[in-house]
Biopython code that builds the backbone (N, CA, C, O; Angstrom):
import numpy as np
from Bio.PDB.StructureBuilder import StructureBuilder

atoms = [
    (1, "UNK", "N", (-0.437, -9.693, -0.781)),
    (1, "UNK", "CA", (0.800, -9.599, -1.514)),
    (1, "UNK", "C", (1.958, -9.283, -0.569)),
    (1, "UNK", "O", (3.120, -9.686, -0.608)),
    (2, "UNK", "N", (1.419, -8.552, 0.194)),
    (2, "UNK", "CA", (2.774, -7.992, 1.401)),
    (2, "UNK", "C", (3.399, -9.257, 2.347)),
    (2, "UNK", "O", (4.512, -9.404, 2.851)),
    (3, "UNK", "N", (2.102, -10.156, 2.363)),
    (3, "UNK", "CA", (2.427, -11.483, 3.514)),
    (3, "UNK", "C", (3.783, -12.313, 2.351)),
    (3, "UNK", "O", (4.724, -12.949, 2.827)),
    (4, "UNK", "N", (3.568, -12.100, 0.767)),
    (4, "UNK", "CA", (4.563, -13.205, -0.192)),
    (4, "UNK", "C", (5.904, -12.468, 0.218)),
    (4, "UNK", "O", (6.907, -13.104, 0.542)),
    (5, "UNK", "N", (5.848, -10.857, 0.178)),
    (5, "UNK", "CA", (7.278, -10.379, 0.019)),
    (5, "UNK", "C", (8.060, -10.559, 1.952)),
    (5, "UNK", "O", (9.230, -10.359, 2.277)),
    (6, "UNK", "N", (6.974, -10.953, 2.795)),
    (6, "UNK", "CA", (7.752, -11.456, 4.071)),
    (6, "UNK", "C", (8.246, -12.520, 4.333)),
    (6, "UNK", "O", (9.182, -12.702, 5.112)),
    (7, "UNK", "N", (7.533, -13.514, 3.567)),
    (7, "UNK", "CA", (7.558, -15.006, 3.253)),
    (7, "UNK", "C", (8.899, -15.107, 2.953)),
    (7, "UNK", "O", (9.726, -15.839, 3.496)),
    (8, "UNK", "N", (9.146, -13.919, 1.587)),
    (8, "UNK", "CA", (10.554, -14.416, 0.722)),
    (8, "UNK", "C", (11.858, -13.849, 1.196)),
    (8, "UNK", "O", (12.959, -14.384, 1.064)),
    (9, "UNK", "N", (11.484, -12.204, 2.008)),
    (9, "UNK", "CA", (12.855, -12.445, 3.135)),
    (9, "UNK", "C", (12.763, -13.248, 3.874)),
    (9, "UNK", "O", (13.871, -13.714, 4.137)),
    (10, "UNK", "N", (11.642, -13.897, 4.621)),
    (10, "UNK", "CA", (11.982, -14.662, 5.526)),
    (10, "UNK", "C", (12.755, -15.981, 5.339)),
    (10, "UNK", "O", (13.450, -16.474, 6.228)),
    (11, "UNK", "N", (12.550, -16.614, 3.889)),
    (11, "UNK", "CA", (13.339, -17.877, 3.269)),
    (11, "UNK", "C", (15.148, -17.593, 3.561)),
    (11, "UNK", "O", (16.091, -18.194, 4.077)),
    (12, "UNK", "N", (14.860, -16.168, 2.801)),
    (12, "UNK", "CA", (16.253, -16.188, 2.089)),
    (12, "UNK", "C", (17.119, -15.944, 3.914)),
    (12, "UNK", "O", (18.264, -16.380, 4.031)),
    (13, "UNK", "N", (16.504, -15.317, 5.040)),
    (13, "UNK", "CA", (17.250, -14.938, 5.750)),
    (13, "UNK", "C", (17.666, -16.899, 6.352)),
    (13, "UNK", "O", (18.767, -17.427, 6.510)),
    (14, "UNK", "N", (16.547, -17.363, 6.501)),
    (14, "UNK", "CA", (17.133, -18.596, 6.921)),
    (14, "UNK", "C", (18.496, -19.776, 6.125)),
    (14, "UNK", "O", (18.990, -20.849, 6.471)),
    (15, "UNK", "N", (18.657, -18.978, 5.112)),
    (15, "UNK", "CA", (19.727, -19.170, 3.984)),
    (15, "UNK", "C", (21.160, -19.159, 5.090)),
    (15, "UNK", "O", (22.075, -19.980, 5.021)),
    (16, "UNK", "N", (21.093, -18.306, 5.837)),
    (16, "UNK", "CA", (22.405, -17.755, 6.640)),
    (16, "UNK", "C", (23.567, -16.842, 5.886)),
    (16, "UNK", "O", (23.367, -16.255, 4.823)),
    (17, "UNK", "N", (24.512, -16.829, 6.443)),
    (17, "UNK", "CA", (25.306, -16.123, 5.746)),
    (17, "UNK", "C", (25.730, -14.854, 5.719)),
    (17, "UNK", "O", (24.756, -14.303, 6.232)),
    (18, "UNK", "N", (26.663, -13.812, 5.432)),
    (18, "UNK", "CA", (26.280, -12.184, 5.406)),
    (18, "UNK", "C", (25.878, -11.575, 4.408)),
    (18, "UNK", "O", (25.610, -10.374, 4.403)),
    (19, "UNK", "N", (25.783, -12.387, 3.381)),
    (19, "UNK", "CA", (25.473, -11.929, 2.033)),
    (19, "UNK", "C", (24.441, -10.729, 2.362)),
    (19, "UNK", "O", (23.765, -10.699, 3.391)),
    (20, "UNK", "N", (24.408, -9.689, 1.294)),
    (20, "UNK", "CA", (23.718, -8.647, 0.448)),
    (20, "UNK", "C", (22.089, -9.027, -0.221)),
    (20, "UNK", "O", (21.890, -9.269, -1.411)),
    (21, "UNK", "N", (21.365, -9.014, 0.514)),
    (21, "UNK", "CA", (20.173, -9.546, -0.436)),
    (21, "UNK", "C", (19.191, -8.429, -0.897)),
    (21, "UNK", "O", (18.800, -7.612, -0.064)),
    (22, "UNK", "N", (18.835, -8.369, -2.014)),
    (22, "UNK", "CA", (18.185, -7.059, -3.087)),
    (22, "UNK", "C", (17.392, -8.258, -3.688)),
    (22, "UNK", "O", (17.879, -9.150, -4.384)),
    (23, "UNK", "N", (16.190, -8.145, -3.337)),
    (23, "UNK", "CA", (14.704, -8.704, -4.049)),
    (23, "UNK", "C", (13.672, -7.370, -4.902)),
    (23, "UNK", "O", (13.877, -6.162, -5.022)),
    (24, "UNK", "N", (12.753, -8.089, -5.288)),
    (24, "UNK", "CA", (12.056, -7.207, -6.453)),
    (24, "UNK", "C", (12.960, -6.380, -7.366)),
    (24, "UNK", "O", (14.047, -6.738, -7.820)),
    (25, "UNK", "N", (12.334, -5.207, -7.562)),
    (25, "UNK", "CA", (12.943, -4.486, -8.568)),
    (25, "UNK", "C", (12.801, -2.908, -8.279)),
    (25, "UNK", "O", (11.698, -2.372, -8.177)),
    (26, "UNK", "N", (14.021, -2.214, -8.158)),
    (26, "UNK", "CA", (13.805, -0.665, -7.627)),
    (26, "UNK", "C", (13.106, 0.205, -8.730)),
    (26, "UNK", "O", (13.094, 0.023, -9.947)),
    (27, "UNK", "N", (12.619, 1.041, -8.100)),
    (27, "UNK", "CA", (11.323, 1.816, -8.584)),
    (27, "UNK", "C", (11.490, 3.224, -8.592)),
    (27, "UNK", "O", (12.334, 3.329, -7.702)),
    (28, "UNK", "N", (11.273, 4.349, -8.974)),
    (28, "UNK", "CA", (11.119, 5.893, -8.959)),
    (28, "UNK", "C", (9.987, 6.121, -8.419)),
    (28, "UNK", "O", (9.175, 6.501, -9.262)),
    (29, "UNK", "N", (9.271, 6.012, -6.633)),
    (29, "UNK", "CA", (8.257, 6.171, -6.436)),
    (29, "UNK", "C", (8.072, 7.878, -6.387)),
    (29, "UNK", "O", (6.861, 8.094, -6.326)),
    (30, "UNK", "N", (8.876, 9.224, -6.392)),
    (30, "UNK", "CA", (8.780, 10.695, -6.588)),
    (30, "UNK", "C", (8.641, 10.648, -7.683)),
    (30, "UNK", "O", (8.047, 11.686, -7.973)),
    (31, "UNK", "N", (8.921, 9.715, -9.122)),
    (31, "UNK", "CA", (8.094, 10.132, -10.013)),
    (31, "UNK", "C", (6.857, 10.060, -10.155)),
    (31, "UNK", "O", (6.152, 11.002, -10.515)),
    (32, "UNK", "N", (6.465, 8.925, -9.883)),
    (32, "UNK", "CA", (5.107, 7.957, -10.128)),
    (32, "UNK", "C", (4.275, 8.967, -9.314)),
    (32, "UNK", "O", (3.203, 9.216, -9.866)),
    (33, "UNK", "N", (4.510, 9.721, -7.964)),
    (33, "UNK", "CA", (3.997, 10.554, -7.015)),
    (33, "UNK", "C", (3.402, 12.011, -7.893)),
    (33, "UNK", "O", (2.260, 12.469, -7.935)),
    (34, "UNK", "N", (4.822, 12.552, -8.623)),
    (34, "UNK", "CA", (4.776, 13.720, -8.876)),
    (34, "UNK", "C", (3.845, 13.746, -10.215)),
    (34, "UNK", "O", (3.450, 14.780, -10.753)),
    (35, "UNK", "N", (3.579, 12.478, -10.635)),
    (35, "UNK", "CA", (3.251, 12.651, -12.543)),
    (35, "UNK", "C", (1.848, 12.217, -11.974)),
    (35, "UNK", "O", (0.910, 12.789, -12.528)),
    (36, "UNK", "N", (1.455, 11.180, -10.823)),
    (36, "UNK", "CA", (-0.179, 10.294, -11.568)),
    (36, "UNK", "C", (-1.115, 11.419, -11.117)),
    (36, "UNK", "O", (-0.687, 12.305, -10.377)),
    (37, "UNK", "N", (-2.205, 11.408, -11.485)),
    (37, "UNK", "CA", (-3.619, 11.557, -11.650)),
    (37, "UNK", "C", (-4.673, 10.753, -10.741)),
    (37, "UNK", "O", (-5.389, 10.504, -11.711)),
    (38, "UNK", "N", (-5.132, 10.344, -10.028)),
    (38, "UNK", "CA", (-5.998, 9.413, -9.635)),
    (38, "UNK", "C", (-7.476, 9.493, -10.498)),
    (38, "UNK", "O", (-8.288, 10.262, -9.983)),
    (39, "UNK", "N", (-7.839, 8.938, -11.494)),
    (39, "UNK", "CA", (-9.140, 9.337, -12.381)),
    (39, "UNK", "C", (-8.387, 9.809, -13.821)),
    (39, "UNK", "O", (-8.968, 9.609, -14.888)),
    (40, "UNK", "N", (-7.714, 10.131, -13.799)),
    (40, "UNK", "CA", (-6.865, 10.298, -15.276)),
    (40, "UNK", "C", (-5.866, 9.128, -15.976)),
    (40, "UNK", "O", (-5.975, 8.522, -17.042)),
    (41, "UNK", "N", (-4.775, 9.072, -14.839)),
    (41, "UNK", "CA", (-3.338, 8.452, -15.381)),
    (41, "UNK", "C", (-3.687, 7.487, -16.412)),
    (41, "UNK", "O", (-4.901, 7.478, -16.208)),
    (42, "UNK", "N", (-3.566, 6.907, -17.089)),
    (42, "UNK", "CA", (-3.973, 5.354, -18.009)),
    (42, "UNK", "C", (-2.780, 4.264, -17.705)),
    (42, "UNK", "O", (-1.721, 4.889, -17.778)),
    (43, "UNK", "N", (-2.577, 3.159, -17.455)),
    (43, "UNK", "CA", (-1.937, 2.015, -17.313)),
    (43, "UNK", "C", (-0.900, 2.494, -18.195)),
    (43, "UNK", "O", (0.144, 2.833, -17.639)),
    (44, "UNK", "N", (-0.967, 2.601, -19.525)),
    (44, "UNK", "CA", (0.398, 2.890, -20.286)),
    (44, "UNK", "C", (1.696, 3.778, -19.718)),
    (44, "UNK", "O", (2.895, 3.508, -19.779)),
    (45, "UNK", "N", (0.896, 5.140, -19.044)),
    (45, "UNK", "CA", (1.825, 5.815, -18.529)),
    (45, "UNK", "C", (2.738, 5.282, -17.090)),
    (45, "UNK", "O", (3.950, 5.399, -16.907)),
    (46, "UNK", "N", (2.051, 4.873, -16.478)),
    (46, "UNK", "CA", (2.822, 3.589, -15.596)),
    (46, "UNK", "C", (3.665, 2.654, -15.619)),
    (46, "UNK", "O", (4.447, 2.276, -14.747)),
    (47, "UNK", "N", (3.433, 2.194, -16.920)),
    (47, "UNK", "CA", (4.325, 1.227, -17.525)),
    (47, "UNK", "C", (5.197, 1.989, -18.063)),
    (47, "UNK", "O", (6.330, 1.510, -18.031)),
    (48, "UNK", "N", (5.058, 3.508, -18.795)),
    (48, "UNK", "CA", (6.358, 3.975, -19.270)),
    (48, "UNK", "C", (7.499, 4.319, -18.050)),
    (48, "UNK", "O", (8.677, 3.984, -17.934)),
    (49, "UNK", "N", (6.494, 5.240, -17.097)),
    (49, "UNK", "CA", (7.465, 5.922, -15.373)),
    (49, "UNK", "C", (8.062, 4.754, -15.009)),
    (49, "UNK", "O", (9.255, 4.862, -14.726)),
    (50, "UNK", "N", (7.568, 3.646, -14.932)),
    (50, "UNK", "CA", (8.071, 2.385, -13.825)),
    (50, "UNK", "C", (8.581, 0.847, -13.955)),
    (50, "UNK", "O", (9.103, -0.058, -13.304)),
    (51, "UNK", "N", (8.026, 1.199, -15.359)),
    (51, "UNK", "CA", (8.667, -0.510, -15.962)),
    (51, "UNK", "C", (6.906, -1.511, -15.682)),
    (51, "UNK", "O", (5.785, -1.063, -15.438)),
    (52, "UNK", "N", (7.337, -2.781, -15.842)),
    (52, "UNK", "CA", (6.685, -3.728, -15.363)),
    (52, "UNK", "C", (6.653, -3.776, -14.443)),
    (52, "UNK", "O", (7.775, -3.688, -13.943)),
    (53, "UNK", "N", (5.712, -3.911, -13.620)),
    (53, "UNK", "CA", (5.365, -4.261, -11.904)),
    (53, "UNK", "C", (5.878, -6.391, -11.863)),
    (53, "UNK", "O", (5.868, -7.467, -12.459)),
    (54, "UNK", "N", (6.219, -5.669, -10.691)),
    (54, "UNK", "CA", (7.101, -6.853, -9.943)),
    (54, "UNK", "C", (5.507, -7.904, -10.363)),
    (54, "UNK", "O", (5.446, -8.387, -11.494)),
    (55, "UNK", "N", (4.435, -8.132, -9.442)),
    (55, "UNK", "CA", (3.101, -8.853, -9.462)),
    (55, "UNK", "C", (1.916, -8.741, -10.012)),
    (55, "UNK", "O", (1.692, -7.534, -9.923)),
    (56, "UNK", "N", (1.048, -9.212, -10.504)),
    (56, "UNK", "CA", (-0.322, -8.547, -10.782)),
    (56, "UNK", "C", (-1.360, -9.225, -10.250)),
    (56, "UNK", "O", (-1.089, -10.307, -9.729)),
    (57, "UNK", "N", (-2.206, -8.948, -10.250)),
    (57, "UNK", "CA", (-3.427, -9.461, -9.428)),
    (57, "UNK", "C", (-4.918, -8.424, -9.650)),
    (57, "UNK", "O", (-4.979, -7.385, -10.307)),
    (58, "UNK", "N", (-5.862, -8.993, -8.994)),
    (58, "UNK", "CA", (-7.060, -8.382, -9.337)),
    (58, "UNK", "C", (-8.026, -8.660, -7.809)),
    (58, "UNK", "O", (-8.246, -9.711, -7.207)),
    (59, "UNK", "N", (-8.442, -7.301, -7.529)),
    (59, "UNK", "CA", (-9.357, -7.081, -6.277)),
    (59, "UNK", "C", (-10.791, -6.947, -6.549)),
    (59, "UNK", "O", (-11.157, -6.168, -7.429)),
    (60, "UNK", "N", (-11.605, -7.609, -5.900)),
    (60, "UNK", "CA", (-12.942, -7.341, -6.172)),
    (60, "UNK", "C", (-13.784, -6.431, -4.755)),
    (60, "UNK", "O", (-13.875, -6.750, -3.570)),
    (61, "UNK", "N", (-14.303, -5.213, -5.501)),
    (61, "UNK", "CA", (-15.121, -4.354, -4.384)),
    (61, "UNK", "C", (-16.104, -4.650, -3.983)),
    (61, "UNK", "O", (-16.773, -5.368, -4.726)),
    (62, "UNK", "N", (-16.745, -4.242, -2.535)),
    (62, "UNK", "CA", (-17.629, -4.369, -2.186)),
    (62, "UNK", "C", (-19.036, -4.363, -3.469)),
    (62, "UNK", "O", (-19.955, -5.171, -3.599)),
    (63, "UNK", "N", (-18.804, -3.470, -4.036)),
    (63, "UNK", "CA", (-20.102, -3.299, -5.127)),
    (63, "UNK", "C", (-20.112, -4.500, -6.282)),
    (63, "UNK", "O", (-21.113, -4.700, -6.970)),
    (64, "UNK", "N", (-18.726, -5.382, -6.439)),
    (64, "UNK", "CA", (-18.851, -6.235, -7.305)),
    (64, "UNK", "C", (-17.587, -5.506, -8.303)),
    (64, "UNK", "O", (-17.197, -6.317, -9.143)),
    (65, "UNK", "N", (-16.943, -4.281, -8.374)),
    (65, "UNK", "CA", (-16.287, -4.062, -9.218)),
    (65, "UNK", "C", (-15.108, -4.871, -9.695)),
    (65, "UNK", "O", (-14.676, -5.430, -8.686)),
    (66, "UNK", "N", (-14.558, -5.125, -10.475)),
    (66, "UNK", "CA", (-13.105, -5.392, -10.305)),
    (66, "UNK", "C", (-11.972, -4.711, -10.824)),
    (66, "UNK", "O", (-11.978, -4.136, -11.913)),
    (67, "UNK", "N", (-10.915, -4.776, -9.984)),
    (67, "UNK", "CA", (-10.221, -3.804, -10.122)),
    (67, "UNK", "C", (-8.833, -4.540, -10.499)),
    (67, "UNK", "O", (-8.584, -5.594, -9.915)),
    (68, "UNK", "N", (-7.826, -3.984, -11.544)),
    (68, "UNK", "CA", (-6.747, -4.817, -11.687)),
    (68, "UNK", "C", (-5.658, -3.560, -10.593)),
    (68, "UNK", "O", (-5.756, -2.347, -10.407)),
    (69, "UNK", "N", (-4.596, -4.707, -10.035)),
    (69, "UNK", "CA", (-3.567, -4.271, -9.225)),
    (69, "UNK", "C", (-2.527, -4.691, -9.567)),
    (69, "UNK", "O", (-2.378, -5.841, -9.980)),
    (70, "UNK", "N", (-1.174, -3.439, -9.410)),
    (70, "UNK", "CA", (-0.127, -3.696, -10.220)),
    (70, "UNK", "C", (0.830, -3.699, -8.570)),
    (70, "UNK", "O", (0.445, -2.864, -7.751)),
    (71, "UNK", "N", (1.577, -4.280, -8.311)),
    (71, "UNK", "CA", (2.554, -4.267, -7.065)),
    (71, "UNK", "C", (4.335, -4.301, -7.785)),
    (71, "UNK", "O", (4.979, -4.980, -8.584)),
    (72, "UNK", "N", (4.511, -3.238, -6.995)),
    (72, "UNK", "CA", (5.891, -2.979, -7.158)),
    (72, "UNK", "C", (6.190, -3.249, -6.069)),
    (72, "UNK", "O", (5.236, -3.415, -5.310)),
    (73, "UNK", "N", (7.686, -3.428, -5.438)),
    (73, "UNK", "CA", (8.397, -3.962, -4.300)),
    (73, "UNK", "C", (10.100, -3.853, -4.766)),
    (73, "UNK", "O", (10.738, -4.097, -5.791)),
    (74, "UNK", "N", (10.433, -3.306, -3.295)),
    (74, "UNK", "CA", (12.194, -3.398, -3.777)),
    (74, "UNK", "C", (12.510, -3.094, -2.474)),
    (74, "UNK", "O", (12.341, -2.052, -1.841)),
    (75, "UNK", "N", (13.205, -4.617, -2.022)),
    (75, "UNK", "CA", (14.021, -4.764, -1.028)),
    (75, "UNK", "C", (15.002, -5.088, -0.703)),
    (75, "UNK", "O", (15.480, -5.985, -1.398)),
    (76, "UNK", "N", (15.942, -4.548, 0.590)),
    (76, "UNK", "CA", (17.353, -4.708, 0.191)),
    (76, "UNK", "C", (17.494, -4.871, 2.019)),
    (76, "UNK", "O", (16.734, -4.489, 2.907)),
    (77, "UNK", "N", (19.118, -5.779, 2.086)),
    (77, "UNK", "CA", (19.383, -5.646, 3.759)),
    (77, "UNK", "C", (20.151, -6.453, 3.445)),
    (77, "UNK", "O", (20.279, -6.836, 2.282)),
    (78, "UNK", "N", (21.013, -6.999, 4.702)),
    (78, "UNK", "CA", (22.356, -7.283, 4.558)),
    (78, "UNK", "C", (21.967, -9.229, 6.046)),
    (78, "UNK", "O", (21.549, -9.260, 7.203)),
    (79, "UNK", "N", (22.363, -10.256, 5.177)),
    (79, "UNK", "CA", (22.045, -10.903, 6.271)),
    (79, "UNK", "C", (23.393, -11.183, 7.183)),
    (79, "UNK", "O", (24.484, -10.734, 6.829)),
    (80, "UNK", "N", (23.225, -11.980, 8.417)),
    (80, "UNK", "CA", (21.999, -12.677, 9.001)),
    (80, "UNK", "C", (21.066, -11.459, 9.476)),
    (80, "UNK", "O", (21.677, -10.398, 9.605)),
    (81, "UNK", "N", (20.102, -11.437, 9.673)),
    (81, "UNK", "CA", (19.217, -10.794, 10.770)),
    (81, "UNK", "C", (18.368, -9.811, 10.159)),
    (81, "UNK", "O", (17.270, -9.521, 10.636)),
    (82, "UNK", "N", (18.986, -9.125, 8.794)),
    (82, "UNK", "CA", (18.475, -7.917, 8.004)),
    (82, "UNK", "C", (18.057, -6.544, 8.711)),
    (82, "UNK", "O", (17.199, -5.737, 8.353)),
    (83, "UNK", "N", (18.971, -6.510, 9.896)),
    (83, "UNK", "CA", (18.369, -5.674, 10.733)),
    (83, "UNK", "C", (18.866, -4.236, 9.561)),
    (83, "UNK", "O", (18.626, -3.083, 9.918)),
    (84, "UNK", "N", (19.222, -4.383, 8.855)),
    (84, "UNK", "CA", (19.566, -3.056, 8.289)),
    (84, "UNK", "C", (18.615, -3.393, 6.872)),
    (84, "UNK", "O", (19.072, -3.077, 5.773)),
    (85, "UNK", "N", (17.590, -3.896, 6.961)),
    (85, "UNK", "CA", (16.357, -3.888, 5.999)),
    (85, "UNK", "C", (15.660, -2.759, 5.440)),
    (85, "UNK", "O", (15.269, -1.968, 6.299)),
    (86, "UNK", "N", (15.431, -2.498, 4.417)),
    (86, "UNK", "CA", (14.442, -1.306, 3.667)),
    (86, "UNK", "C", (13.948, -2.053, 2.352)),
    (86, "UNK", "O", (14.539, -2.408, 1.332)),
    (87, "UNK", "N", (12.454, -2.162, 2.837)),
    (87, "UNK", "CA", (11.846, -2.428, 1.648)),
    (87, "UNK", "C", (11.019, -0.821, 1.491)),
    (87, "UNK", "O", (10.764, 0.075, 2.295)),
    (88, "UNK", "N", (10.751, -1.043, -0.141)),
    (88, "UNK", "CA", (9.280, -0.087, -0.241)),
    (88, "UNK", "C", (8.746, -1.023, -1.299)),
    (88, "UNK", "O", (9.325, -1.886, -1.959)),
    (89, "UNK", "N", (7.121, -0.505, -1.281)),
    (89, "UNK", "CA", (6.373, -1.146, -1.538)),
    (89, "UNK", "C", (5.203, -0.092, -2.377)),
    (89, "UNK", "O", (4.868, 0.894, -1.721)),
    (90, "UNK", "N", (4.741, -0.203, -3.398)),
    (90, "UNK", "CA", (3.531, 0.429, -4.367)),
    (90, "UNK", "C", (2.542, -0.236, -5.130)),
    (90, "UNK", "O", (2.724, -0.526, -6.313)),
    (91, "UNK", "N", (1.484, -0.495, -4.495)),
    (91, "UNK", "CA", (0.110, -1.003, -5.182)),
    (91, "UNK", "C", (-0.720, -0.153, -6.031)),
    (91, "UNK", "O", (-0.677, 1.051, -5.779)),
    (92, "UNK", "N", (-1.394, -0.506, -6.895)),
    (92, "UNK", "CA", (-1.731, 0.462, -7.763)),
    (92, "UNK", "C", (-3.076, -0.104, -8.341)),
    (92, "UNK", "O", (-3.159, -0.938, -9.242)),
    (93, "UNK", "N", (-3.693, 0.251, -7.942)),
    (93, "UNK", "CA", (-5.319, -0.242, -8.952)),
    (93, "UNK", "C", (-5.628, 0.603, -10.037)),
    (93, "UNK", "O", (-5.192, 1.742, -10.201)),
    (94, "UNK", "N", (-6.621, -0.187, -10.974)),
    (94, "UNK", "CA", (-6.935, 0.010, -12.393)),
    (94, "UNK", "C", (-8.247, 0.107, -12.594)),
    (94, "UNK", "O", (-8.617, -1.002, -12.208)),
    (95, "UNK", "N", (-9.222, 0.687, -12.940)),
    (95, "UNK", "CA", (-10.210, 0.261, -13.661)),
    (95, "UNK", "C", (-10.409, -0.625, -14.933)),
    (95, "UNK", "O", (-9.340, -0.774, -15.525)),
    (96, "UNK", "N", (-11.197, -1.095, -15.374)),
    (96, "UNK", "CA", (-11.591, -1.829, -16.322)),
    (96, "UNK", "C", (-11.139, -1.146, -17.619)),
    (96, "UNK", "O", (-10.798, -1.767, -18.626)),
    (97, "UNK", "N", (-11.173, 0.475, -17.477)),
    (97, "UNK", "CA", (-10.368, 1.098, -18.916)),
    (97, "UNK", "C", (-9.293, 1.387, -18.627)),
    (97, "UNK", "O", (-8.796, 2.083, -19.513)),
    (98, "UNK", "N", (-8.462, 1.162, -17.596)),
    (98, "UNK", "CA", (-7.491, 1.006, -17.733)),
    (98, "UNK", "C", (-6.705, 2.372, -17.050)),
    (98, "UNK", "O", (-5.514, 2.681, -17.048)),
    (99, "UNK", "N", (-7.804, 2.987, -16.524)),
    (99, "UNK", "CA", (-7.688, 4.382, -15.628)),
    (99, "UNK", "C", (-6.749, 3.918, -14.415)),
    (99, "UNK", "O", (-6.527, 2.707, -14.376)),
    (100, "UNK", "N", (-6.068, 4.846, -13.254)),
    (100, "UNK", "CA", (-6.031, 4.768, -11.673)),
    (100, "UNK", "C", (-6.967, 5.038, -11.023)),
    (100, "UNK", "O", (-7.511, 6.124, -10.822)),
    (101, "UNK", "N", (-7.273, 3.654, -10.531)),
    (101, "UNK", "CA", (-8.698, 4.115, -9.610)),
    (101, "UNK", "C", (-8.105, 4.800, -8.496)),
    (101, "UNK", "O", (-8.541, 5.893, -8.133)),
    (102, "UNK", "N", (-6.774, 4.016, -7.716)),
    (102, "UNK", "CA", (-6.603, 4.072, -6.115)),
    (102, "UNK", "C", (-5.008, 3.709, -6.667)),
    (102, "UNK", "O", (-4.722, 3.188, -7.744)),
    (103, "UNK", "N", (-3.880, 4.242, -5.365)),
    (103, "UNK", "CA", (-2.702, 3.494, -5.145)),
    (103, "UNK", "C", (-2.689, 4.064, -3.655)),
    (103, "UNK", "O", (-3.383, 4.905, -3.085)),
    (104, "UNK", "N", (-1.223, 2.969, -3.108)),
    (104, "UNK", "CA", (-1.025, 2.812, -1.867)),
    (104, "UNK", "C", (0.642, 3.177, -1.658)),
    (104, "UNK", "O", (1.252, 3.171, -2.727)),
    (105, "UNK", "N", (1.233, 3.403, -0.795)),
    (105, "UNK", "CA", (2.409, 2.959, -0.792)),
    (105, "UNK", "C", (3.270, 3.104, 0.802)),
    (105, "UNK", "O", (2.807, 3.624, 1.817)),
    (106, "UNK", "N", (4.667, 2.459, 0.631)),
    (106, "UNK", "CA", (5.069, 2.193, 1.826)),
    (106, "UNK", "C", (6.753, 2.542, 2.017)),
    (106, "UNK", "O", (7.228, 2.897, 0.938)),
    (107, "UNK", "N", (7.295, 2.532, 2.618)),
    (107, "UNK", "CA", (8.942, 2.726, 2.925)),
    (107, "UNK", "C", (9.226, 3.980, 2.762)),
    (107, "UNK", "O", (8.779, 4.848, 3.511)),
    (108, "UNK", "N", (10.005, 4.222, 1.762)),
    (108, "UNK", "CA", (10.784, 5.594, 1.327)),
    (108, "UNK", "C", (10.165, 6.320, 0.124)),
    (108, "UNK", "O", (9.862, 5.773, -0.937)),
    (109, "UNK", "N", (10.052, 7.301, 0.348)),
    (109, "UNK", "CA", (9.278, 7.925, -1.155)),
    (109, "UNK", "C", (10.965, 9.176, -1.387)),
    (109, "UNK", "O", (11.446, 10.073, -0.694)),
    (110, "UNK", "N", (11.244, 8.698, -2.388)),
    (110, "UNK", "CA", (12.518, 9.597, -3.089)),
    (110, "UNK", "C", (13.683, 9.084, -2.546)),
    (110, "UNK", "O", (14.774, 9.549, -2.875)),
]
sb = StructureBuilder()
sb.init_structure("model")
sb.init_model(0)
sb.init_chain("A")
sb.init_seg("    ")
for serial, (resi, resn, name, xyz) in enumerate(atoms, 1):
    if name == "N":
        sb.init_residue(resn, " ", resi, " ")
    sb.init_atom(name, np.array(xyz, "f"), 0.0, 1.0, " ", f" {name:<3s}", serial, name[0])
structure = sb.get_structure()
C-alpha cells in the first residue's frame, strides 16, 4: 500500500508547477493512539475516532489467518520537488470479529 501512496506523489510531482498538493485524508492519529486496545477495540470504534479509511485490503498470515486492513494516509508538500513533504501513514488490522489484532504507523503522531 505504501509503494501506491509513492506512486501517486510521484505522478502528481511530475505534473510540475508550485502548486500545494494534500492527498488522502487527515487523521487524529493521538486519538486513535490514546483510545485503541489491541485485543479489545471493535472496527466500529475506529470508524467513529477516524472516519473511513482512505484503502482496504486483506493480509493473509503465516498460519492461514486472514486479517482485514484498514490504511489511512495524509499527505501534503508543496511542488516542484516536495522537498517540504509530510506524509503520515496508519495500518490497522482486524480479526474476523472485527477486533484489533495489530496496527502500524508512520510520520507525525499529534
Amino acid at each position: 500500500m505504501r509503494m501506491r501512496i509513492v506512486g501517486v506523489l510521484g505522478a502528481v510531482a511530475l505534473l510540475g508547477g508550485c502548486a500545494a498538493v494534500d492527498i488522502g485524508k487527515d487523521f487524529d492519529l493521538a486519538t486513535f493512539e490514546e483510545r485503541v486496545e489491541v485485543g479489545e477495540t471493535q472496527r466500529t470504534e475506529v470508524r467513529r475516532w477516524l472516519g473511513e479509511p482512505v484503502s482496504t485490503g486483506q493480509s493473509v498470515q503465516p498460519d492461514g489467518t486472514r486479517l482485514e486492513e484498514w490504511l489511512y494516509y495524509h499527505g501534503r508538500g508543496t511542488l516542484p520537488g516536495l522537498s517540504d513533504a509530510r506524509l503520515q501513514t496508519l495500518e490497522i488490522q482486524f480479526r474476523e470479529d472485527g477486533v484489533v489484532e495489530s496496527y502500524k504507523w508512520s510520520g507525525e503522531s499529534g
